[in-house]
N, C-alpha and C positions, 0 to 999 in steps of 0.2 A: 455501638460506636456511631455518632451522628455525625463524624468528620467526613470531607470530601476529602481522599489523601491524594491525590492525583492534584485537585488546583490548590488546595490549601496548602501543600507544599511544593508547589511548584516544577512536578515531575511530568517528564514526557516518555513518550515511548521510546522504547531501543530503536535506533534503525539500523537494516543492513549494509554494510559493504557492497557494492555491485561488482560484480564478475561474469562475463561471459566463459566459457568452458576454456578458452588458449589463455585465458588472463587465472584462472585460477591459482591458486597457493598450492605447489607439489605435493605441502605437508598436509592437504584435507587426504588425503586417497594415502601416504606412505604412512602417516607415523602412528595410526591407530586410534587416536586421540578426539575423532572427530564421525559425528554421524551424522545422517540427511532427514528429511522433514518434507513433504510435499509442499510447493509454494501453489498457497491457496489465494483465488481471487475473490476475496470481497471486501466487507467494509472495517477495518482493523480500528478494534476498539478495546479497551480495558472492563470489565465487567469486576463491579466492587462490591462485595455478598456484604448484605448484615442483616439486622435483628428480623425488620419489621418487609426489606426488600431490597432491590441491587440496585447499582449503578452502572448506564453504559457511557462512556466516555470516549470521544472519540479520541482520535491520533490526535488531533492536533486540540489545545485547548484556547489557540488564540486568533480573532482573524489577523492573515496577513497586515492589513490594512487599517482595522479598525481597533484592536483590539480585546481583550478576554471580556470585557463587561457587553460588547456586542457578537460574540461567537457562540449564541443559540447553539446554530445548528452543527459544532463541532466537542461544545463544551458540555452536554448532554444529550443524547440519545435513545436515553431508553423508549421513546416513542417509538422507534424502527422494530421493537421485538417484545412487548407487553409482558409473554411470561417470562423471558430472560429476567427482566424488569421486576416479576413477581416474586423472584427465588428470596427466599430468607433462612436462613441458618447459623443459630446462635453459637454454634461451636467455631465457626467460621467467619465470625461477625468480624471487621477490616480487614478481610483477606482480597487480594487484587491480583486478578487476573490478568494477562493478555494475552491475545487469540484475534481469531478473524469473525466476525459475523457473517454468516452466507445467507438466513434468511430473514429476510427486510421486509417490513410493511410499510405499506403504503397509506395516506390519511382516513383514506376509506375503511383502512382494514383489509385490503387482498393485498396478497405477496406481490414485489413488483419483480421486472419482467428478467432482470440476470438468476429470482429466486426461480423463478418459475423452471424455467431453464435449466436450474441444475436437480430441481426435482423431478423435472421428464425425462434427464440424463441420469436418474436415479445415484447423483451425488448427494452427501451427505448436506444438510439442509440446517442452519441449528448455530452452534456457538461452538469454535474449537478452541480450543487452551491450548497453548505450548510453553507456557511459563509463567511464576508467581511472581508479582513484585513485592508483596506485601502477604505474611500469612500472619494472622489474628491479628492485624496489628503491627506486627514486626518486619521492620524490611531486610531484605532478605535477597538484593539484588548483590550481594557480597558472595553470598553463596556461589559455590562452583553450578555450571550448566547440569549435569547432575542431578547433584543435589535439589537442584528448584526441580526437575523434570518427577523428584520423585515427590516432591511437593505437594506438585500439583497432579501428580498422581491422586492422592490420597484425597485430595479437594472433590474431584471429578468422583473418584468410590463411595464418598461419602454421599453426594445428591444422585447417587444410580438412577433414582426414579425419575429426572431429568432428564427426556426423551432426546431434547432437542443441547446437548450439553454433552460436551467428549472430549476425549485427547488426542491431539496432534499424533498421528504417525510417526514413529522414530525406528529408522533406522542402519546400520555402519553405515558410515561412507565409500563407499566403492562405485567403481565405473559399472558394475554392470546393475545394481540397486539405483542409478538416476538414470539409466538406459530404459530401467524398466519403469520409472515415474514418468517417462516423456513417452514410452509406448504404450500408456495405458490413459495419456491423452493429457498427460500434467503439464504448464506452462512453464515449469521448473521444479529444483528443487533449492531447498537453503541448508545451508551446512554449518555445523556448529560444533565448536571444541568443547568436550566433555570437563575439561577443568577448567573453563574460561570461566570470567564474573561478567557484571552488566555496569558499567562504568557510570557514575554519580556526577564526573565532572564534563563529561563528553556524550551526544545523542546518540553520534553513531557507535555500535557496537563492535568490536575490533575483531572480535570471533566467531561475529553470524556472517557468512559467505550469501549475496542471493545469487542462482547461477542458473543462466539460461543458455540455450542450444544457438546459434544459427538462426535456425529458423523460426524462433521466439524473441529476435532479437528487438526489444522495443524497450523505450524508455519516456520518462516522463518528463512534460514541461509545463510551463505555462503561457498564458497567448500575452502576447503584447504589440501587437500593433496588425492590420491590415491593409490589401493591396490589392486594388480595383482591378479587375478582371475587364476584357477588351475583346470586340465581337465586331463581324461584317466587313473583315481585310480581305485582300484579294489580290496575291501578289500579280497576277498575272494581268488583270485591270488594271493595277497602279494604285490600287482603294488602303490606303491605311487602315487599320483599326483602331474603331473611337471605345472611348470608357462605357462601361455597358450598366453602372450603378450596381455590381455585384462581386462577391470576393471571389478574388483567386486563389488567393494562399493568408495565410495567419504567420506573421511575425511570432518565433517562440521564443522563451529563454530560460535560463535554468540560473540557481543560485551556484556561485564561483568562488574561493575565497571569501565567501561573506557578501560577494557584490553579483549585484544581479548583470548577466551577460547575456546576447544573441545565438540562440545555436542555430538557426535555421529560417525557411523558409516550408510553412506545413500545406501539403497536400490534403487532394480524396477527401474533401471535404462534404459534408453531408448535404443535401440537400437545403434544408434549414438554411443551414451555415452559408452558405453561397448567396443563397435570395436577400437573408439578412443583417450576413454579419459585416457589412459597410454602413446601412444606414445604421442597424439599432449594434455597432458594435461595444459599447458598453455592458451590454447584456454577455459576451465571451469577455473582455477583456480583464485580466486575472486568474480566468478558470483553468482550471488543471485538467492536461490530455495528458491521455497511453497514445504514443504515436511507433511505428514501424519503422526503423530506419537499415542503411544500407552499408553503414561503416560513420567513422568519424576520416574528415580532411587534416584536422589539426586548429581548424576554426569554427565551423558547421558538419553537423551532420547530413551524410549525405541523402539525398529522396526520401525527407520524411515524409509520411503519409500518416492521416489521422485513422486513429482506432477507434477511439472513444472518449468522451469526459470521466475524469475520476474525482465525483464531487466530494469524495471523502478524506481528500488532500487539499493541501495547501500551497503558496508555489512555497514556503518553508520547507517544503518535502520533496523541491524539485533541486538536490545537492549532486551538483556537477561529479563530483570525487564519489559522490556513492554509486552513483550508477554507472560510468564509465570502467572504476575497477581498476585494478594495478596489482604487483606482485607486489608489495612490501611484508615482509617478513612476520608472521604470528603467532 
């Protein structure tokens, strides 16, 4: 199969629900119907097996901005992990994966530095699957949660010699099984209904939960605007403070309804970021942070602080309603 099934027809990835642990659905933990998954940090992408070699596809297949005919770096990936890239198997020739990538190369060729990191933390390193969108050919997003789990069961058994190639963790949902994902250093976990499908007309997925603690509680945006920072006041002199040519904080926003909205004012900024993101701020503006925040106002989130860039998103990926989370009924 020489088709790309991912942009030739027009499919993105599922994404989840957002939940913090008081905003969860009662029915993930009462009704039996639902089990966990560790929420893995890295690069989430589709991996698409056929004859001659794979494809890795990132989350997102379009820029923001520009659109899919200039979205390189989102609309193919298999530079980021060569043997992912190399895998071929004709039994499984248009089968489509989706999972997380955790180990990333760099242009050089050496792992860069989140892979490193979770290799001296003797995390798994590699390509994880937690579900098929597509098996030989066949979509299969109709299929119960399940049923695709056992799927791609059979995907993952069949290339065993696939060092760097596995399956997702699963399993019940119960409080003391995400007690034990968060004390063994997990960022969360994601919870999934055993008879739910992956919905064809909607991105977000109605039955994947993401659900974080307190004290993981971060979300993502994108930068839209900044605000010169101010040095050498003195109240006690009388001295104002003048503009000092450096940032203070990054204007965020997140998508809303469909329309792009302000959620904040971001902090703890990096050094980089400070010296340069006033004059060369076109270089941040549009990029995607994990930022820490303190609660939601009603308007703004409160003290966000920046975590990190997440180049592997879009601000598409920054949906208000997925990540703030709600009780509606599933």
């Amino acid at each position: 199969m020489s088709v790309d099934l991912r942009n030739d027809l027009n499919i993105e990835l599922p994404r989840c629900r957002g939940a913090y642990l008081e905003d969860a659905p009662d029915a993930i933990w009462n009704d039996g119907d639902w089990v966990l998954e560790p929420k893995i940090d890295g690069n989430r992408v589709s991996l698409q097996i056929g004859v001659k070699g794979s494809l890795l596809i990132g989350r997102n297949r379009q820029d923001f901005l520009k659109g899919v005919d200039r979205a390189g770096r989102f609309r193919n990936l298999s530079h980021l992990n060569q043997s992912l890239a190399a895998i071929a198997c004709k039994e499984f020739d248009g089968t489509v994966l989706d999972g997380e990538l955790t180990e990333v190369f760099t242009e050089d060729g050496s792992l860069d530095e989140a892979s490193k990191v979770r290799r001296e933390n003797g995390e798994f390193v590699g390509y994880a699957a937690w579900t098929v969108l597509f098996l030989k050919g066949k979509d299969v997003r109709g299929c119960s949660e399940a049923e695709r789990y056992r799927m791609t069961a059979q995907v993952i058994q069949k290339m065993f010699e696939v060092q760097n190639l596995a399956l997702i963790e699963r399993v019940p949902a119960t409080e003391e099984n995400l007690k034990r994902f968060f004390d063994r250093g997990e960022e969360g976990a994601v919870a999934k209904k055993l008879s739910g499908t992956i919905s064809t007309s909607s991105r977000t997925c109605r039955t994947w939960y993401k659900l974080k603690g307190d004290k993981n509680r971060t979300v993502d945006a994108f930068i839209v605007g900044v605000q010169e920072g101010k040095s050498g006041g003195s109240g006690k002199r009388g001295v104002k403070p003048i503009p000092n040519g450096k940032a203070a904080t990054f204007t965020v926003a997140m998508m809303k309804d469909g329309k792009m909205v302000e959620v904040g004012k971001m902090a703890n900024l990096s050094h980089d970021m400070r010296s340069c993101g006033l004059k060369d701020f076109e270089n941040y503006h549009w990029q995607v942070v994990e930022m820490q925040i303190s609660g939601f106002d009603g308007k703004r989130f409160r003290w966000p602080r920046f975590l990190k860039f997440r180049p592997d998103k879009t601000p598409e990926d920054c949906v208000f309603e997925d990540q703030v989370g709600g009780n509606d009924e599933v």
